[in-house]
N, C-alpha and C positions, 0 to 999 in steps of 0.2 A: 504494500500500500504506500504511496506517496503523499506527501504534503502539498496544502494549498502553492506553498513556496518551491516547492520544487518544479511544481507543473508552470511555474511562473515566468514566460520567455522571459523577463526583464531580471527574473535573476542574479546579482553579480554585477548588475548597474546601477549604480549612487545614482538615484534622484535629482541631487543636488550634489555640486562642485564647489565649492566657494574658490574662488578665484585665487592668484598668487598674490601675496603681499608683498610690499616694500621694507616695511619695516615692522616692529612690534605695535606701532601705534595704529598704523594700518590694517593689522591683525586683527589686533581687539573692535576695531571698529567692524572689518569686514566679517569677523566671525557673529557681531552682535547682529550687524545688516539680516543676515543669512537667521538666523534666528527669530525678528522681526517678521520677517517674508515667511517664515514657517507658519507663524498665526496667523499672518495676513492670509495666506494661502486656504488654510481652515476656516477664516468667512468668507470666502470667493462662492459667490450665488447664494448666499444663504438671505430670506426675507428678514425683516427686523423681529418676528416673532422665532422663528426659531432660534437665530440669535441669540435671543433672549431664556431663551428655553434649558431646562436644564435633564438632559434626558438619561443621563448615567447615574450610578449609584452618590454622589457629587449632589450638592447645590452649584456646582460651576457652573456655567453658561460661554457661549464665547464671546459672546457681547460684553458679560462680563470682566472675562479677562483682556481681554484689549482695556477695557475704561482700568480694569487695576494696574496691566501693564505700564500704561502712559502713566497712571501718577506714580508708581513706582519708581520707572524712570526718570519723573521729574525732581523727583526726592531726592531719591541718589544723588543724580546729577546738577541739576538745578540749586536745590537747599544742601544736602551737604558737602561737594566737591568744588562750588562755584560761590557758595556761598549767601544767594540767593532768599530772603525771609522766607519762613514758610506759612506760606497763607492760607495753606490748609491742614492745620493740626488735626491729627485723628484723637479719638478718645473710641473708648467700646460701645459706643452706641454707634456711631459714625462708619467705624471699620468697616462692617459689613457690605455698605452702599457702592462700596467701590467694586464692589464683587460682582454686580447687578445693573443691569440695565433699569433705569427708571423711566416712569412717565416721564412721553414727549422726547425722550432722547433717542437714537439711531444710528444703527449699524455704521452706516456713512457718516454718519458725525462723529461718532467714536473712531471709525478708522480714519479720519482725515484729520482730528487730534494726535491718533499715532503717529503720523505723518509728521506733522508740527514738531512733535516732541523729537522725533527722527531727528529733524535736522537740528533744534536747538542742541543737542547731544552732541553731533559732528560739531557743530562751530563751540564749544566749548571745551570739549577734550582739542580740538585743535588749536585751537589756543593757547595751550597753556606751554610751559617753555619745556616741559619735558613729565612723564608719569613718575615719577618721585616727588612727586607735590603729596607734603602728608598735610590732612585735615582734621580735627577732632571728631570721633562720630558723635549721634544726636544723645543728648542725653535719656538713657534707658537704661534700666535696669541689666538690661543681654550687655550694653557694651563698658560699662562701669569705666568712664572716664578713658577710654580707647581712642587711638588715633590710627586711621589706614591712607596707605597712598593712593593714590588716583588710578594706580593698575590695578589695585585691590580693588576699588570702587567697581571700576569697568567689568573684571571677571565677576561679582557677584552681582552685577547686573543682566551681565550675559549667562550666566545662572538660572538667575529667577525666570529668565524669558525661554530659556529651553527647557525650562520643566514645566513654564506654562503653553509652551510648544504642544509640547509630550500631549498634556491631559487636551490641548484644542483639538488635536489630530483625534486623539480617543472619543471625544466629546461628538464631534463632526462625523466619526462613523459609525456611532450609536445613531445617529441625526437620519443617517439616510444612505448610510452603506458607503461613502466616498473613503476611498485613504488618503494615504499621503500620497502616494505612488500617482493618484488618479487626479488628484488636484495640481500636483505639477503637471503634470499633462496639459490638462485643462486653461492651467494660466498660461500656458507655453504656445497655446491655439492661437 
């Protein structure tokens, strides 16, 4: 008996390539891209309802995770790398909002925010005169008066986004049967 994957002409062929780098800042940038495109890729045709929808054993949604992605990202990057106030303090009643799609908000809004946040990311990591820039992290209990550099920032950033890769790919073929395999296709059309 054989496996789904075996009988799979595409077998043995990466989906996705991430491109050569220049340099390590290059890297971290390109590998975060590539990462980013992975969610993006997990809402490609999806309506704002299912989006929103949370159809695995999970309350995630991908709508969700895009709207936590971006402010994740802005966190990191924005408020603690750059320096940037943070004008939206979570507390535990708040936390969970960023998980979910709210009334009136939209898939294309949310993804055209990631967008946003995309590039505010590029023009601040490229800025800066090298990734040895340390910063204090936020004040929390997890990091008790801690300070990370800017390459630390960036891999735990590109972290959070390929594990919320992971569960959008899972999420998306709960949804309606697509993988990953079938959604690069599709965007590649």
């Amino acid at each position: 008996m054989t496996s789904a994957i075996e009988d799979d002409e595409r077998v043995g062929i990466m989906s996705t390539v991430v491109r050569a780098v220049s340099d390590e800042r290059d890297g971290l940038l390109t590998f975060l891209a590539e990462q980013r495109d992975a969610v993006r890729r997990a809402a490609h045709g999806l309506t704002d309802e299912q989006a929103a929808s949370a159809p695995s054993a999970s309350s995630l949604s991908i709508g969700g995770l895009v709207k936590h992605l971006t402010r994740m990202e802005w966190f990191w990057i924005q408020v603690v790398l750059d320096g940037q106030p943070n004008t939206d303090p979570q507390t535990p009643e708040t936390w969970p909002r960023q998980f979910r799609m709210e009334e009136g908000e939209t898939l294309a809004g949310l993804l055209a925010a990631y967008e946003q946040r995309a590039r505010e990311t590029e023009e601040i990591v490229n800025a800066l005169p090298d990734l040895d820039r340390v910063v204090p992290l936020p004040a929390r209990p997890a990091f008790q008066n801690e300070a990370r550099s800017a390459r630390w920032i960036l891999l735990h950033v590109i972290q959070e986004v390929a594990r919320h890769a992971g569960h959008a790919d899972i999420i998306r073929e709960t949804l309606d049967g697509a993988s990953a395999s079938d959604l690069v296709d599709a965007t590649r059309a």
